[in-house]
C-alpha positions as CSV (number, residue, x, y, z in Angstrom):
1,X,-41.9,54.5,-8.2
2,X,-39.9,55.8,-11.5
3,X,-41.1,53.2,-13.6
4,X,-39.7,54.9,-16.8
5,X,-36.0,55.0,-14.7
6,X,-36.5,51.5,-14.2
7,X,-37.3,50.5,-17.9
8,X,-34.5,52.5,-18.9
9,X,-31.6,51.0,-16.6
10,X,-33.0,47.4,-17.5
11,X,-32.5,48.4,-21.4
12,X,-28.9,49.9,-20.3
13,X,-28.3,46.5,-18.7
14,X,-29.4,44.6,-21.9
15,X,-27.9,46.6,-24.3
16,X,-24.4,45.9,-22.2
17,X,-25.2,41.6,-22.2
18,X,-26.0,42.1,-26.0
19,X,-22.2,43.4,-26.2
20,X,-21.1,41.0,-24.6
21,X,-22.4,38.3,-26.5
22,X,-26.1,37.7,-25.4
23,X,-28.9,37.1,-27.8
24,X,-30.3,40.6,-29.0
25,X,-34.1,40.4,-28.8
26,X,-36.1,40.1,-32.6
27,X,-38.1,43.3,-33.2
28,X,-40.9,41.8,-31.7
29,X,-39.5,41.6,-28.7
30,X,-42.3,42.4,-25.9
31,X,-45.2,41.4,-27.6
32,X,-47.3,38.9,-26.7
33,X,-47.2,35.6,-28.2
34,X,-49.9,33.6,-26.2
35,X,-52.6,36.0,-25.1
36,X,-54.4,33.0,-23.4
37,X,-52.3,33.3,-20.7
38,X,-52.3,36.8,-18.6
39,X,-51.0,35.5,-15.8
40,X,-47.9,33.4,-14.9
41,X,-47.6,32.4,-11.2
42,X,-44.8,30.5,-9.9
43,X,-44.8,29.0,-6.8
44,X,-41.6,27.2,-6.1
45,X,-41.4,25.3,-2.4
46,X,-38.0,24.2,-0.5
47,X,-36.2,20.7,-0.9
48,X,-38.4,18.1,-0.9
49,X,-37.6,14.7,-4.1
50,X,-40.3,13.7,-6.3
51,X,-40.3,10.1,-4.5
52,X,-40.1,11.8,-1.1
53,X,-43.8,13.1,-1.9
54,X,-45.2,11.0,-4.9
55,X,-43.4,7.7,-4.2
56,X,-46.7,6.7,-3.8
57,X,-48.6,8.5,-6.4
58,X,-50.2,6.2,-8.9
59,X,-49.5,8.1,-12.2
60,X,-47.6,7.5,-14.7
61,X,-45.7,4.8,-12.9
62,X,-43.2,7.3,-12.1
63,X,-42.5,6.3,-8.3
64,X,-41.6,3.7,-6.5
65,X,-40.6,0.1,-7.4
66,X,-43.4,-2.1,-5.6
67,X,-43.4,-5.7,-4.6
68,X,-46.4,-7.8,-4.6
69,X,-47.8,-6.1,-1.4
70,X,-47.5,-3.1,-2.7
71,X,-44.8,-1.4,-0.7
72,X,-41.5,0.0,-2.2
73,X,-38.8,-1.9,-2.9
74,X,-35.8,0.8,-2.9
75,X,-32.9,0.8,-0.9
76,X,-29.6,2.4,-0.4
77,X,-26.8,0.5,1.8
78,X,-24.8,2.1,4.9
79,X,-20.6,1.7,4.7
80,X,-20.8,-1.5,6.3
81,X,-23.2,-2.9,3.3
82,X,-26.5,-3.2,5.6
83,X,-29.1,-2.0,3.8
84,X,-31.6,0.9,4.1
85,X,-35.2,0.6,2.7
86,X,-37.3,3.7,2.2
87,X,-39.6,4.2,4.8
88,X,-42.8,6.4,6.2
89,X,-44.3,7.2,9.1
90,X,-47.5,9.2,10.3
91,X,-46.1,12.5,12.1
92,X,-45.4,15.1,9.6
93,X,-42.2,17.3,11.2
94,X,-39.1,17.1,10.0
95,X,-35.3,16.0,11.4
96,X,-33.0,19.2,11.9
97,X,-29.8,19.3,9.4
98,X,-30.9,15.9,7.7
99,X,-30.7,15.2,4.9
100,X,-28.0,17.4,3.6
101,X,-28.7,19.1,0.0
102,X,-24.9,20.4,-0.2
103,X,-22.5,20.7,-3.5
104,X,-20.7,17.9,-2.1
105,X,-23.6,15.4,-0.5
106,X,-25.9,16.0,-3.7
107,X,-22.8,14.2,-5.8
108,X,-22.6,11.6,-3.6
109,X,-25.7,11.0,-3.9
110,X,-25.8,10.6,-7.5
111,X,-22.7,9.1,-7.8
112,X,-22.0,8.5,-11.2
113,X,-25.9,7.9,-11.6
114,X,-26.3,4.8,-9.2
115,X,-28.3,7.1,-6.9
116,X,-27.2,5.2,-3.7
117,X,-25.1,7.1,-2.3
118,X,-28.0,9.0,-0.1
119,X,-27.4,6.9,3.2
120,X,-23.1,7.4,2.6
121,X,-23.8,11.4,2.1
122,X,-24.7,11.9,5.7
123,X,-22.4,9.3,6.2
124,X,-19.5,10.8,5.3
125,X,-20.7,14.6,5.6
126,X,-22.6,14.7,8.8
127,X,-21.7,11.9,10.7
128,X,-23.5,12.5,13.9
129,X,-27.1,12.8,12.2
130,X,-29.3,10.0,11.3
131,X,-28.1,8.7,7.9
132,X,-31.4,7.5,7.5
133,X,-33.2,10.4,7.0
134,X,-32.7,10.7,3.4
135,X,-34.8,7.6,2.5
136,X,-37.9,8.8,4.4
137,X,-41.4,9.4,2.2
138,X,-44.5,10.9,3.2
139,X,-47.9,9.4,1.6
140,X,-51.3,11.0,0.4
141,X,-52.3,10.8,4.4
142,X,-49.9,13.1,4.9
143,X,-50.4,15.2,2.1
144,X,-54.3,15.4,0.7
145,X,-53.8,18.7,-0.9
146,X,-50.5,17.7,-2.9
147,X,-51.9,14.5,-4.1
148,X,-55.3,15.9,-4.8
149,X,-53.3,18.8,-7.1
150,X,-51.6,15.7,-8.3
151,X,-54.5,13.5,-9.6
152,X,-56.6,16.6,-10.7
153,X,-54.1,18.6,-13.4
154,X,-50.7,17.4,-15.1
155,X,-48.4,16.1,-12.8
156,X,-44.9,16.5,-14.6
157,X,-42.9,13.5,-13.6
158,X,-39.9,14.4,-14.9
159,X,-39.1,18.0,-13.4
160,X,-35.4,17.8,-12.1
161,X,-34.0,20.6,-10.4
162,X,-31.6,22.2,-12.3
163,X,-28.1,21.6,-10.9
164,X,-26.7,18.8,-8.5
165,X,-26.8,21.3,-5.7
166,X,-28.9,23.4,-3.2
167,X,-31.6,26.2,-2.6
168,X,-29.9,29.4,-4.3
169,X,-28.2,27.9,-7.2
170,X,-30.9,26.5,-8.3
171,X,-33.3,29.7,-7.9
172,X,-30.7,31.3,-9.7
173,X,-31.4,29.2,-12.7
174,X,-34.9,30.2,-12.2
175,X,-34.3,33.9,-12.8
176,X,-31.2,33.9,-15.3
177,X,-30.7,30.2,-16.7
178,X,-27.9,29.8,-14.8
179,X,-26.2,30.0,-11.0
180,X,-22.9,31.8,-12.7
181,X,-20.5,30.3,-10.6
182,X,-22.8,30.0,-7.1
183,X,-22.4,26.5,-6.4
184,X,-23.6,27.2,-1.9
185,X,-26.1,29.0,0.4
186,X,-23.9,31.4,1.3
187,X,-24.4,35.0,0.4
188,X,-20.9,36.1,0.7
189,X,-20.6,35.8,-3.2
190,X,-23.9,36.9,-4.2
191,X,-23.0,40.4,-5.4
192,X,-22.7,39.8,-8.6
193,X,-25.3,39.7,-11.6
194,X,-25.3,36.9,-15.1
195,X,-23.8,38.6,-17.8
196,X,-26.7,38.0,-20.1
197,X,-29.7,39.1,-17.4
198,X,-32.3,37.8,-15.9
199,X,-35.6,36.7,-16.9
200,X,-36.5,39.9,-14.4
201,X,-34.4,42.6,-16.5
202,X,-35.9,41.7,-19.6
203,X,-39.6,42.0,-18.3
204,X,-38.6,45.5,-16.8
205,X,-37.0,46.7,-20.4
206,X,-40.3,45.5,-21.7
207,X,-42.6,47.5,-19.4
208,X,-43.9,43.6,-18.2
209,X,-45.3,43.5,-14.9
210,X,-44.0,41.7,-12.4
211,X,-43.9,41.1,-8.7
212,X,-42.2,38.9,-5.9
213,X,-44.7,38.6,-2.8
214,X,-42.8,38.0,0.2
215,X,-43.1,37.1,3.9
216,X,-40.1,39.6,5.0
217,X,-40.9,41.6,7.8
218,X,-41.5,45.4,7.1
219,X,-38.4,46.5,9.5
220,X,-35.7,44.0,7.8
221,X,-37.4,45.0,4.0
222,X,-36.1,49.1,5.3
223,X,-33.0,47.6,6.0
224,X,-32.6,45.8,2.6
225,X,-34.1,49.1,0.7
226,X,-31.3,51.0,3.0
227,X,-27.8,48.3,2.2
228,X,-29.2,48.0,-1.5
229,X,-29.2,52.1,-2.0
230,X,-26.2,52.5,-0.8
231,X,-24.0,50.0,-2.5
232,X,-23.3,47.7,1.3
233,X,-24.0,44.7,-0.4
234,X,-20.4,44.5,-1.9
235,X,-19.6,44.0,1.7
236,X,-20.7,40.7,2.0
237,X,-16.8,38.8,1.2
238,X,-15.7,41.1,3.5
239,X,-17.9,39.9,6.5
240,X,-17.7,36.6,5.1
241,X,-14.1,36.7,6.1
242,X,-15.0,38.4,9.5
243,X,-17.7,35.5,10.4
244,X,-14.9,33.1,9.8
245,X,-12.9,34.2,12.7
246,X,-15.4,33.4,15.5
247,X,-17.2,30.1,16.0
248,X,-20.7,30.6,15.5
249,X,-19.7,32.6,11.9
250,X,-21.2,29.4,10.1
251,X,-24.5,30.4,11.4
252,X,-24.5,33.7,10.8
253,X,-23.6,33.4,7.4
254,X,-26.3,30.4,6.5
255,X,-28.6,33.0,6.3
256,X,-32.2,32.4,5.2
257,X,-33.4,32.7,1.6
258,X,-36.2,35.9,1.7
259,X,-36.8,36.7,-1.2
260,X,-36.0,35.1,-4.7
261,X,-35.6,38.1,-7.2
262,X,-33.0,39.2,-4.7
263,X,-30.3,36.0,-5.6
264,X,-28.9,38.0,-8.5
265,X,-29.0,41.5,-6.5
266,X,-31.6,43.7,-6.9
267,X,-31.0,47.2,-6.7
268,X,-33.2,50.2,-5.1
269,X,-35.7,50.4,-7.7
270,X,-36.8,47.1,-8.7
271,X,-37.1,46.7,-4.9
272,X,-39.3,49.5,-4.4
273,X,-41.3,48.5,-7.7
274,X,-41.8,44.7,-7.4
275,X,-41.4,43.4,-4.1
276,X,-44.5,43.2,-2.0
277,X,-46.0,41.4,0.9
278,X,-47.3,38.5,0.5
279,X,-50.7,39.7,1.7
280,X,-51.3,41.9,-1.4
281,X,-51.0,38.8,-3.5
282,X,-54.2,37.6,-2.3
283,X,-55.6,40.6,-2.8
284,X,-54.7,41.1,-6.5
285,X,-55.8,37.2,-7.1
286,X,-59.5,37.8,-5.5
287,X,-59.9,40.9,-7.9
288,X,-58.2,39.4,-10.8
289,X,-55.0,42.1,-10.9
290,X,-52.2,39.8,-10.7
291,X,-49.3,41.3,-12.9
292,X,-48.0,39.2,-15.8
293,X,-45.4,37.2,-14.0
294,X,-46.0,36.4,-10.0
295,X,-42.6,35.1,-8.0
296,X,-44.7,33.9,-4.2
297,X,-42.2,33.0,-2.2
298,X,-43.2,31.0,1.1
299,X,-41.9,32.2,4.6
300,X,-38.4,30.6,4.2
301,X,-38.5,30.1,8.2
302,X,-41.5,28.8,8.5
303,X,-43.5,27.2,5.7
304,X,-41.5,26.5,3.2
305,X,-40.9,22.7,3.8
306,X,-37.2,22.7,4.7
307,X,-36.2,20.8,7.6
308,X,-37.0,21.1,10.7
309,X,-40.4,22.6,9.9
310,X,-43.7,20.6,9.8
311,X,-44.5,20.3,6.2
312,X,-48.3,21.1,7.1
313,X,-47.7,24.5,7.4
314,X,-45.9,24.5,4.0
315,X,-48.8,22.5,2.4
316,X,-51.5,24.9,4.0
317,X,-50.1,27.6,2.4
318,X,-49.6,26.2,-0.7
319,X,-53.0,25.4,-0.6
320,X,-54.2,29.2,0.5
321,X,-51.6,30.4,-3.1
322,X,-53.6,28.0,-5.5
323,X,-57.3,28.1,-3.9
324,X,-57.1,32.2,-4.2
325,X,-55.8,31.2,-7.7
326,X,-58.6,29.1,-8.5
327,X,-61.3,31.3,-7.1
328,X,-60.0,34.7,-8.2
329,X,-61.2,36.9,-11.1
330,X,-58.1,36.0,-13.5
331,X,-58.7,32.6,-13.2
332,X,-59.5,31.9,-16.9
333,X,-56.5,33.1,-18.5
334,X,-53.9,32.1,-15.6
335,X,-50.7,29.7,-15.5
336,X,-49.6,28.3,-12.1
337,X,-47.0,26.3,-11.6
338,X,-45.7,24.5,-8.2
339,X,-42.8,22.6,-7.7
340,X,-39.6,22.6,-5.8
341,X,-36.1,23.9,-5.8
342,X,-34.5,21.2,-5.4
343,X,-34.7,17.9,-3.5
344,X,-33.3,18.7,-0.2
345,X,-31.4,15.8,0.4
346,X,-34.3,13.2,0.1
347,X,-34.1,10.1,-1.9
348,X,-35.0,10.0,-5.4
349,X,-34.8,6.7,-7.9
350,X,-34.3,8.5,-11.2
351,X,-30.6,9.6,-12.3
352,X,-30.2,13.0,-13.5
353,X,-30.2,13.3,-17.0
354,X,-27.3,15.6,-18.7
355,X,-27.5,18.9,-19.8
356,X,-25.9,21.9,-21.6
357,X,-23.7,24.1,-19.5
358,X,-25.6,27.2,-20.0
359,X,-22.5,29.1,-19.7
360,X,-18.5,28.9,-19.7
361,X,-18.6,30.1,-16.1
362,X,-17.1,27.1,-14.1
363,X,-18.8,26.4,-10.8
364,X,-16.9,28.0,-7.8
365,X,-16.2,28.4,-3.9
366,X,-16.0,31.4,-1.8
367,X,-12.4,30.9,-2.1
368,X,-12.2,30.3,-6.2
369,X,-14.1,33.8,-6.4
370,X,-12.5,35.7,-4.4
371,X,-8.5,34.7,-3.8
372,X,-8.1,37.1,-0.4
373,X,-10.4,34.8,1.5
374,X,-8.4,32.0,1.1
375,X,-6.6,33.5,3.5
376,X,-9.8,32.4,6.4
377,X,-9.5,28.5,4.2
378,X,-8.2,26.8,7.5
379,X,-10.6,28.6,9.9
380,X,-13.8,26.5,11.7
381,X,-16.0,28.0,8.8
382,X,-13.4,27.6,6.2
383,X,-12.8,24.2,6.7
384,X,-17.0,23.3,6.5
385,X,-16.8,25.4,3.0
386,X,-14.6,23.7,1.4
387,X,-15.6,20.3,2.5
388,X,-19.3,21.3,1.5
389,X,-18.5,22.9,-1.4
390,X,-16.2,19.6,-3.1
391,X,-16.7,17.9,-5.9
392,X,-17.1,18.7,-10.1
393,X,-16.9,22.3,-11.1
394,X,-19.5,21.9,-14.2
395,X,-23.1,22.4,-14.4
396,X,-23.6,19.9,-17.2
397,X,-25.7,17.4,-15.1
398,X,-29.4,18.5,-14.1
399,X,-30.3,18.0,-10.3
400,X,-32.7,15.1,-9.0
401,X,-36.4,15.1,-9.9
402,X,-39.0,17.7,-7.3
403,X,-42.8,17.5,-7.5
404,X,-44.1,19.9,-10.3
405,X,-47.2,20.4,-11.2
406,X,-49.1,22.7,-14.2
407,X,-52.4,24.5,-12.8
408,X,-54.3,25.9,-15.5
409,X,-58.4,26.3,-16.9
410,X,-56.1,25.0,-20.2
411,X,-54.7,21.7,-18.0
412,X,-55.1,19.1,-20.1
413,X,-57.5,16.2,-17.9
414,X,-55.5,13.5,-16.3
415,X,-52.4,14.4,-18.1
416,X,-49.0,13.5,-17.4
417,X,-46.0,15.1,-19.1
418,X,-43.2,13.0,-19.2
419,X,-40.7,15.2,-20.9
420,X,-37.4,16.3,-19.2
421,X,-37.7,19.2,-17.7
422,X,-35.5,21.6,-15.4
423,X,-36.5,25.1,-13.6
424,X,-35.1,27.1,-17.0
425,X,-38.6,25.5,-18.9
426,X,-40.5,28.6,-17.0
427,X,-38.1,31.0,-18.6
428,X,-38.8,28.8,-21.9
429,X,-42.0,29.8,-21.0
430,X,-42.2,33.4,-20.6
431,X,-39.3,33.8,-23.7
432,X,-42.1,32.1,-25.6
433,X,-45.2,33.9,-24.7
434,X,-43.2,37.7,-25.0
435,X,-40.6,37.2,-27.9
436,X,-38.0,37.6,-25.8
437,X,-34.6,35.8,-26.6
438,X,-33.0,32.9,-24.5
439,X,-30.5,34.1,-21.3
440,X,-28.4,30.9,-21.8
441,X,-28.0,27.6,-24.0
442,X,-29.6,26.1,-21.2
443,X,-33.6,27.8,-21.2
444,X,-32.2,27.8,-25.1
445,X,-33.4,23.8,-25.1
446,X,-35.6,24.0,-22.2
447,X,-38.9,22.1,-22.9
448,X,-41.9,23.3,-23.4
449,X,-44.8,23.6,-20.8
450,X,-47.5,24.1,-23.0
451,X,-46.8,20.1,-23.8
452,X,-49.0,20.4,-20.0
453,X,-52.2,22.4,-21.9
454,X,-54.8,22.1,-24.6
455,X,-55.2,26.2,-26.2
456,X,-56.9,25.5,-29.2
457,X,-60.0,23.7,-26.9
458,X,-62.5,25.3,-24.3
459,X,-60.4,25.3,-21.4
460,X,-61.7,22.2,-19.6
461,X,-61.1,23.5,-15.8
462,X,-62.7,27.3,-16.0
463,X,-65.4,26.4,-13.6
464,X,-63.4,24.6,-11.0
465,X,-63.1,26.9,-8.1
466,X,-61.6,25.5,-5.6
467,X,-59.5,22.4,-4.5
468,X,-60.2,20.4,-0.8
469,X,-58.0,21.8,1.9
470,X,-55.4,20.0,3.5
């Protein structure tokens, strides 16, 4: 619908960053740099740590610590000093509300990089819930497809999420390079957009395709279509400060992740133009039609991998994503790559390496952005903020390391990439393979995928179809 008013409010939007001190794109800006690749799909789960799913995973020796047994050696201690091994079991469903992934629990987990602080976050933020949760792992008998994706192309086992915090900041520096300020899950301050764009904006100025596949329901998508075409969504403080005033407002403003493009607001057109049920991704992967860049976001209430859910739903659909991938017409000149928002909580061994700021916008609460709610502060809701919300207000520390792996006909064989990567390297990516200039000093340094594939050689998995199901 109106692509050419799209590409030309994108280019409005651009021109205005470029003012304000964003790179300007190079005169070949748009063209493509790596025609190998048509199709970039991302595929980005919820809140599960690298050693929470490849612990156990014998590559690279990038999991556990093992004894002479075999079994991991990792602990964290409870307040009183007893201590808390990692641990497994068989059934596959998840605790409710633990682990905690929050501003505050995900720095006192790290804690100045001793990473034992995972047993003391529920500890001290969630006393009630089982403060053991956090050093739980799940094994390849659990999880066949993961670990078969795993062994088969480059496992990256050093992907960190991007910030020590949870699901939408770190989406945020999926699409833009940074979280510009966002440092919780609640949409009362997400009506605002990065100064510089989003990866999204520049693909739109470019005439680039792209799509977000989504599991929203066709009624709620109407609504969305109606509050984004009329401007409502610069209501959200306001019932922010409403939901305070009653006792279940905590729940009704924890709403659900839907759709990922949406973080930094979308507005009428793009959701008209590139949102689309998740359905007509399969069909554009069978018959080789996928547009350049692919966002598939799971069912956020169902199958994405949070807690409560079972992760076997989360896995089968995963599964369904790549094997349609595998098997569908674009195939040979496609890039997908899964991995994980951020670690939800779950244990991890491997400290969080530094990293640029990729702005000068400090990280903020509801109550830092916008002054008249501090007026709710001492309410129920406004007391849980602030607690959640504690801690540094920089975004110079990456998060803790998620599962990631490259799928590609151009995987290198039994590779693994051990450089430092965050969620920024797929905007590295997609900068790299259109001209396009970085959003923030953070993609600016981000590392480069392609360290994952072999162009110059016959793409060594072309004729693999298919992967085993889970």
């Amino acid at each position: 619908m109106l692509p050419g008013a799209e590409r030309a409010a994108a280019r409005r939007r651009l021109s205005r960053a470029v003012a304000a001190g964003a790179r300007a794109a190079g005169p070949d800006a748009g063209t493509d740099a790596l025609p190998q690749i048509q199709h970039i799909v991302i595929l980005m789960m919820e809140n599960h740590s690298y050693d929470n799913y490849f612990g156990m995973l014998e590559r690279g020796g990038a999991g556990f610590r093992l004894d002479t047994a075999g079994q991991p050696t990792e602990t964290n201690c409870r307040a009183d000093g007893t201590p808390v091994p990692v641990w497994t079991a068989g059934r596959t469903t998840q605790e409710a509300g633990t682990p905690c992934q929050s501003w505050n629990a995900c720095h006192i987990q790290w804690n100045d990089g001793q990473c034992d602080g995972f047993v003391a976050s529920i500890e001290q933020t969630e006393p009630a819930l089982n403060a053991t949760a956090p050093m739980r792992y799940w094994t390849e008998a659990e999880l066949p497809f993961y670990y078969r994706l795993a062994q088969t192309f480059p496992v990256a086992t050093r992907w960190f999420s991007s910030c020590l915090g949870p699901t939408f900041p770190n989406r945020r520096f999926l699409i833009a390079g940074t979280a510009n300020g966002l440092i919780d899950d609640l949409p009362v301050s997400m009506i605002d957009r990065p100064p510089h764009g989003t990866i999204l904006d520049h693909l739109s100025a470019h005439g680039i395709s792209w799509t977000n596949y989504h599991h929203v329901p066709a009624d709620s998508m109407r609504l969305r279509l109606l509050v984004h075409g009329s401007g409502l969504r610069s209501l959200r403080p306001l019932a922010g400060a409403l939901a305070s005033l009653i006792p279940s407002g905590r729940a009704m403003m924890e709403s659900k992740l839907q759709v990922t493009a949406d973080l930094y607001p979308l507005d009428f057109l793009r959701m008209v133009n590139h949102l689309r049920p998740v359905d007509e991704f399969f069909t554009a992967a069978a018959a080789g039609t996928l547009p350049a860049v692919s966002i598939v976001d799971p069912d956020f209430t169902a199958n994405s991998e949070e807690n409560p859910q079972d992760i076997r739903h989360g896995q089968e659909f995963a599964a369904q994503v790549i094997n349609a991938v595998l098997s569908g017409q674009g195939w040979p000149s496609t890039l997908l790559i899964w991995l994980y928002d951020e670690h939800g909580g779950y244990y991890d061994h491997v400290a969080p390496p530094a990293a640029p700021a990729p702005d000068n916008v400090p990280a903020q609460s509801p109550f830092d952005r916008y002054p008249v709610l501090r007026l709710f502060r001492n309410t129920a809701l406004g007391k849980k903020v602030t607690a959640a919300d504690a801690g540094p207000r920089t975004y110079n520390r990456l998060g803790f390391r998620v599962p990631a792996v490259i799928v590609s006909p151009y995987a290198k064989p039994g590779y693994v990439t051990e450089l430092d990567y965050d969620h920024t390297a797929i905007l590295r990516l997609i900068e790299r393979k259109w001209n396009l200039p970085p959003l923030t000093e953070r993609d600016a340094v981000a590392a480069d995928l392609l360290d994952a594939l072999d162009l110059a050689a016959p793409p060594a998995f072309l004729d693999l179809r298919v992967l085993p199901q889970p």
